[in-house]
C-alpha positions in Angstrom: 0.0 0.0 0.0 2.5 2.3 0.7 4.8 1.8 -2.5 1.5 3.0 -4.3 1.1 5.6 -2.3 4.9 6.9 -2.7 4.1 6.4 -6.2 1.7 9.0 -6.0 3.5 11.4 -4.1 6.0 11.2 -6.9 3.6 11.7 -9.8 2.1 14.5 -7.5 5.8 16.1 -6.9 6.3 16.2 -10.8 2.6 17.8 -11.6 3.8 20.6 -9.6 6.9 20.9 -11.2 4.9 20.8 -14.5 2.7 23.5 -13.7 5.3 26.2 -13.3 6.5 25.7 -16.4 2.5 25.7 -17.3 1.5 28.4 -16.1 4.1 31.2 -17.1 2.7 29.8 -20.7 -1.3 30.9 -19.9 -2.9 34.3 -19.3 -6.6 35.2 -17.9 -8.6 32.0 -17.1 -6.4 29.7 -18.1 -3.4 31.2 -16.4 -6.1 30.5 -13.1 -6.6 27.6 -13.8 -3.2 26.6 -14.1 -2.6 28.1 -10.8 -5.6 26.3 -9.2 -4.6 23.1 -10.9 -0.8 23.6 -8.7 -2.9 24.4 -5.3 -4.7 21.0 -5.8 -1.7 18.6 -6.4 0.1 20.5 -3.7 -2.5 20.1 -1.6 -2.6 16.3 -2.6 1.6 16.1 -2.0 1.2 17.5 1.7 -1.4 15.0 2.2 0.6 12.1 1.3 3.7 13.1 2.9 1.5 13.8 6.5 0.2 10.4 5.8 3.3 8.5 4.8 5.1 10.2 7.6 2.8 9.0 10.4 3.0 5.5 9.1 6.9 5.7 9.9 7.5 4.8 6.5 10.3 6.2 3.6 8.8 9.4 2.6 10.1 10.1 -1.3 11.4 13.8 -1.6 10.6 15.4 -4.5 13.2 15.5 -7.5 15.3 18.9 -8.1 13.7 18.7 -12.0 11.7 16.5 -13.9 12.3 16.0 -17.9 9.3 16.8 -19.4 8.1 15.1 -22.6 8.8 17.9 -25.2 9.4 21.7 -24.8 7.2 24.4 -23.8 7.6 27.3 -25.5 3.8 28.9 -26.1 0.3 28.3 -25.0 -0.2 25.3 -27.4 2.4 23.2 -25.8 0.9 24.4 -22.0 -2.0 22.9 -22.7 -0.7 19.9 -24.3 1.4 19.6 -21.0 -1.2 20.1 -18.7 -3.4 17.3 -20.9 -0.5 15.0 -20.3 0.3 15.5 -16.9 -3.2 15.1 -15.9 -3.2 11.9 -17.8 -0.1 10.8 -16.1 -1.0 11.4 -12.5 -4.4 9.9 -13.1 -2.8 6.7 -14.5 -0.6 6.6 -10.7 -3.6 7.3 -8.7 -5.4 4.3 -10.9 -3.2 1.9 -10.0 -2.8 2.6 -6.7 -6.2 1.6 -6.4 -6.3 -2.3 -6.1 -3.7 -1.8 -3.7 -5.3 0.2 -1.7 -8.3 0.1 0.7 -10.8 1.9 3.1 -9.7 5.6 3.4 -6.7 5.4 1.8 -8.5 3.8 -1.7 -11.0 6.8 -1.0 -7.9 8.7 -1.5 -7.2 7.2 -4.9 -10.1 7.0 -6.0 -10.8 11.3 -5.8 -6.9 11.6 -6.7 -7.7 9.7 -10.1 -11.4 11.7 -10.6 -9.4 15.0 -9.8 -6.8 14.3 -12.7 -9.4 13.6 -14.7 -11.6 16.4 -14.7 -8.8 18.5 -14.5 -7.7 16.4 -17.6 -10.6 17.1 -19.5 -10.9 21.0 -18.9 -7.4 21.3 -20.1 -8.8 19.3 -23.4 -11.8 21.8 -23.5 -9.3 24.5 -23.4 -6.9 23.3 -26.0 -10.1 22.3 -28.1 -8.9 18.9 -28.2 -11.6 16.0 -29.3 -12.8 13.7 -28.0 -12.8 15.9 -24.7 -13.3 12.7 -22.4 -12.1 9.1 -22.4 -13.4 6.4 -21.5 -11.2 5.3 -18.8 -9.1 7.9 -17.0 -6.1 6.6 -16.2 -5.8 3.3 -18.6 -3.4 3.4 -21.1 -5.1 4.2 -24.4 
């Protein structure tokens, strides 16, 4: 349980990451969103570190930088980003769930629903279709 929940911390560490290079990319609403987007996985990250440091267990720190999967250079590529990491941190908080239970699969279970809402506004925004998949968090 707690290797999937480290997991998740990690893909949570790296969505914040992501979103400051997101969000110097945005303006007006989407720019807000960006920044409301960051709030939420940093709220997830303390969360998960409180947690995984009352259990005693290792508590993964977060990496000085994360590669990200192509450059960022305009709003286009933000949104793609934001799309992807979305995707990504929704796929951790997935599989964390059948090894998870009780409070802590309640956990996963809005972790992965977050990422994909959030997923699918950033879709809406970038005009991408479909906006919605079938499975948030399964490869495609």
């Amino acid at each position: 349980m707690s290797e999937a929940l480290a997991a998740a911390l990690g893909a949570e560490y790296a969505a914040i990451y992501a979103y400051g290079l997101i969000g110097v990319r945005l303006k007006g609403d989407a720019a807000e969103q960006a920044r409301s987007a960051e709030a939420a996985h940093r709220g997830r990250r303390d969360a998960l570190v409180l947690l995984l440091t009352e259990r005693g267990g290792p508590v993964p720190a977060a990496e000085p930088a994360y590669a990200l999967p192509f450059p960022v250079t305009d709003r286009a590529g933000a949104l793609r980003l934001a799309v992807e990491v979305e995707e990504r941190t929704a796929a951790v908080w997935r599989a964390a769930l059948p090894a998870t239970e009780g409070a802590e699969r309640t956990r996963a279970l809005d972790g992965l629903t977050d990422a994909a809402v959030r997923a699918t506004r950033w879709r809406l925004a970038a005009e991408v279709t479909p906006a919605t998949v079938p499975f948030p968090g399964r490869p495609a």
